[in-house]
C-alpha positions in Angstrom: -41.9 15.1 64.8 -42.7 17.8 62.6 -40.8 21.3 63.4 -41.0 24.6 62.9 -39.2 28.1 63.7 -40.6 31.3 63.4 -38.6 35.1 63.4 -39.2 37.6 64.3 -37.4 41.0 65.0 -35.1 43.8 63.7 -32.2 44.1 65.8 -28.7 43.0 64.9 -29.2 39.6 65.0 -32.2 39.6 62.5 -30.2 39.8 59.6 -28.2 36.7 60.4 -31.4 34.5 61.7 -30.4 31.6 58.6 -27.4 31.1 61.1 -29.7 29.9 63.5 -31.6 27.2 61.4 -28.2 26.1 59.8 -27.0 25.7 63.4 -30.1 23.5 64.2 -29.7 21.4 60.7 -25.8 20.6 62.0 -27.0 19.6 65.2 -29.2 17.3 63.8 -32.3 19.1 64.4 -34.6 19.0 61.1 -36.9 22.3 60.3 -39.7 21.7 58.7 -40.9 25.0 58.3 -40.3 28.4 58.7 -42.2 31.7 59.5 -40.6 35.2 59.1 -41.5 38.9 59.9 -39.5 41.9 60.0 -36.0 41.9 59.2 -35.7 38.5 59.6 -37.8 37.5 56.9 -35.4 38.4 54.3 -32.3 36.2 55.2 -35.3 33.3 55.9 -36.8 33.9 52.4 -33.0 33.5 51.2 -32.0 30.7 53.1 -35.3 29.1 52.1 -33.9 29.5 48.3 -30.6 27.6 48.9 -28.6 30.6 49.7 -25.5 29.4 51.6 -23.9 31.0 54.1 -20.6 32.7 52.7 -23.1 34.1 50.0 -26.2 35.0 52.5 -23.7 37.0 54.3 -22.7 39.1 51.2 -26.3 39.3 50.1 -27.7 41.0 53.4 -24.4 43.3 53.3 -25.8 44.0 50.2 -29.3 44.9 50.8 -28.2 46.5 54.3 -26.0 48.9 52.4 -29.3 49.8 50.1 -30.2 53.4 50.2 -33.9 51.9 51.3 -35.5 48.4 51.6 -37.1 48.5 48.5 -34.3 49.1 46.4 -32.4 46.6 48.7 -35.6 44.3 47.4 -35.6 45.2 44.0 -32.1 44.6 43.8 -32.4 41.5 45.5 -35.1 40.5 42.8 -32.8 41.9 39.5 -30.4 39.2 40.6 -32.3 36.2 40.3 -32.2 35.5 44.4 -35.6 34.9 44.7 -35.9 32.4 41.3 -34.6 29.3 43.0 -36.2 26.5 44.0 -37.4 26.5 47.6 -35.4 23.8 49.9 -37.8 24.1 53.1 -41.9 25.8 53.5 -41.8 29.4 54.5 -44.7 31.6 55.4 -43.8 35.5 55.6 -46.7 37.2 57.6 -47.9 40.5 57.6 -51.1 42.6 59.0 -53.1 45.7 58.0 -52.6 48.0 59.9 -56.1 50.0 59.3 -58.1 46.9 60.1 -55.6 43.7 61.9 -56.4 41.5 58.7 -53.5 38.9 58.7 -51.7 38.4 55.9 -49.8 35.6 55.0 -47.4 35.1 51.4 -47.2 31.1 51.8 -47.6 28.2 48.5 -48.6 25.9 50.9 -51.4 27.3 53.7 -54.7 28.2 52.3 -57.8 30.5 53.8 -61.1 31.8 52.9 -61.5 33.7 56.5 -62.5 37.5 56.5 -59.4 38.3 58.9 -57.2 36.0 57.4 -55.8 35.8 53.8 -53.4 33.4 52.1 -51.1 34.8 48.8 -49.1 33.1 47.2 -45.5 33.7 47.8 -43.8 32.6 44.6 -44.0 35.4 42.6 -44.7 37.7 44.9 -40.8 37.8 47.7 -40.1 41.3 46.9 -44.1 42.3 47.8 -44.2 39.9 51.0 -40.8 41.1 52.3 -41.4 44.6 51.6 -44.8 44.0 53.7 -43.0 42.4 56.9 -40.2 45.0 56.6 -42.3 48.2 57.7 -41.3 50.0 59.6 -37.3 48.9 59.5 -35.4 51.9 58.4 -38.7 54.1 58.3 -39.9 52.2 55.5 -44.0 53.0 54.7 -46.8 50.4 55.0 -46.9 48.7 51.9 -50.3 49.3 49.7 -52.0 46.1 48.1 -55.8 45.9 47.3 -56.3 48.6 50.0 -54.7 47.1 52.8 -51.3 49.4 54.3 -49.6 45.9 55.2 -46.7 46.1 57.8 -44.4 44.3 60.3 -47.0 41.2 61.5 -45.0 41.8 65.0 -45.8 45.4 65.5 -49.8 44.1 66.1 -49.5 40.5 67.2 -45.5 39.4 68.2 -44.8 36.5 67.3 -45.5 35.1 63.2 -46.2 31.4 65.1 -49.5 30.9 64.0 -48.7 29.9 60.4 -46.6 27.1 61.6 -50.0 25.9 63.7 -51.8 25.8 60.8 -49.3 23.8 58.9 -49.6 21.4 61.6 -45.9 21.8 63.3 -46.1 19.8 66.1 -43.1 21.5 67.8 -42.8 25.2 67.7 -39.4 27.2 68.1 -39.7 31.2 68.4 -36.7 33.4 68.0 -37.2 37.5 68.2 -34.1 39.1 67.1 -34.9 42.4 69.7 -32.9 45.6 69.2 -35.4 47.8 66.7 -35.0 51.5 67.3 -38.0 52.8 66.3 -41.1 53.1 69.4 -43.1 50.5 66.8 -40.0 48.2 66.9 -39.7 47.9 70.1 -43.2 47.7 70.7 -42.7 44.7 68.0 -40.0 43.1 70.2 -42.3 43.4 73.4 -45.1 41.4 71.6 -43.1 39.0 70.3 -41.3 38.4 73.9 -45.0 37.8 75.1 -46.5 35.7 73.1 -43.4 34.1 71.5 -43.8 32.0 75.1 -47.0 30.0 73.5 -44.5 28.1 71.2 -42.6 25.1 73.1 -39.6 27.1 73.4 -38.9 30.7 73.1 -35.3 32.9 72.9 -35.3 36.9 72.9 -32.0 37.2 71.5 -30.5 40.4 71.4 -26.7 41.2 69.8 -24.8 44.1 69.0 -21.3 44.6 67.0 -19.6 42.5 65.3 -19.3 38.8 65.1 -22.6 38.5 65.2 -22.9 34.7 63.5 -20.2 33.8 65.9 -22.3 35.0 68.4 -25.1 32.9 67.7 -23.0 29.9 67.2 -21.7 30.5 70.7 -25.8 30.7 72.0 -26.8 27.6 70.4 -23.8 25.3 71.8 -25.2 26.8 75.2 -28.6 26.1 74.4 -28.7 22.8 72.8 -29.6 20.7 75.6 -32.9 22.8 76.2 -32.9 22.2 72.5 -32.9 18.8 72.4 -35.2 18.5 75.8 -38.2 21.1 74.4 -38.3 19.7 70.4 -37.6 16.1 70.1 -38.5 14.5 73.6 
């Protein structure tokens, strides 16, 4: 049974969502793939990399502590984060705003579609996360071959689609709510809505601290419905 979990979000919780898949992987539940927008495509992109969790932890401290995302990004990128050798499939999606073309940064899914295009994601992390990123922190639409790429949640909730096309045949969605911004919690809306087309669907939302405790606490809770919605 092939599985996959997609993100989605920019609350609290978002920059924590690796805890979440390592929780699944010590519970004995494989991930085949992921797919990422918003905030919680950067600690997916990292965790995809073999980033563990003592150092994930100092890493998004790191790039939340980062005047804006980009230089959070770039620094990020200066120290070789985003060189390592992937350990699961990730897809980070994105959509023009101007026109609702999807994006998608992936090196395994491939398109020729007029509303859909395929880039390659190795290469190209800083670009792909700054894309799902807008508008955390008031961050601007990212510009690429005409195209002002942003948050895929903001247009269509939840980034499950890349994980159809990969063939997952069970499909987890988890929307870390909590944005600020009226876009973000438009986001969070969407992603409530349609995150319920995937097999099983949480709107998690956390505030202060302890927040991987927190989610730790969630999944012992949960993993019954876990087990009952992905591998039976």
């Amino acid at each position: 049974m092939k599985i996959g979990v997609a993100f989605s979000g920019s609350g609290a919780g978002a920059a924590a969502a690796n805890v979440f898949v390592d929780e699944l992987l010590k519970r004995s539940v494989a991930v085949d793939m992921l797919s990422a927008t918003s905030l919680a495509a950067v600690p997916s992109l990292l965790w995809s990399r073999g980033a563990g969790p003592e150092e994930l932890e100092e890493l998004m401290t790191l790039f939340s502590a980062s005047q804006t995302p980009q230089l959070g990004l770039r620094q990020l990128d200066r120290m070789g984060m985003f060189r390592a050798p992937a350990v699961c499939d990730l897809a980070v999606s994105c959509v023009d705003a101007s026109t609702g073309i999807t994006v998608i940064y992936s090196d395994t899914l491939h398109s020729d579609a007029w509303n859909l295009k395929v880039l390659p994601l190795s290469g190209n992390e800083p670009a792909a996360l700054a894309c799902a990123l807008s508008p955390y922190r008031e961050s601007e639409p990212f510009v690429r071959e005409g195209m002002r790429l942003c948050d895929f949640s903001v247009r269509y909730g939840c980034p499950f689609f890349p994980l159809k096309m990969a063939g997952m045949e069970r499909i987890l969605s988890v929307s870390f709510s909590g944005g600020e911004s009226p876009a973000q919690v438009a986001a969070d809306t969407l992603s409530a809505l349609t995150g319920k087309n995937a097999d099983l669907h949480y709107d998690l939302r956390f505030g202060g601290a302890d927040i991987p405790e927190k989610i730790r606490a969630f999944m012992e809770e949960h993993i019954a419905e876990i087990y009952e919605k992905l591998l039976f």
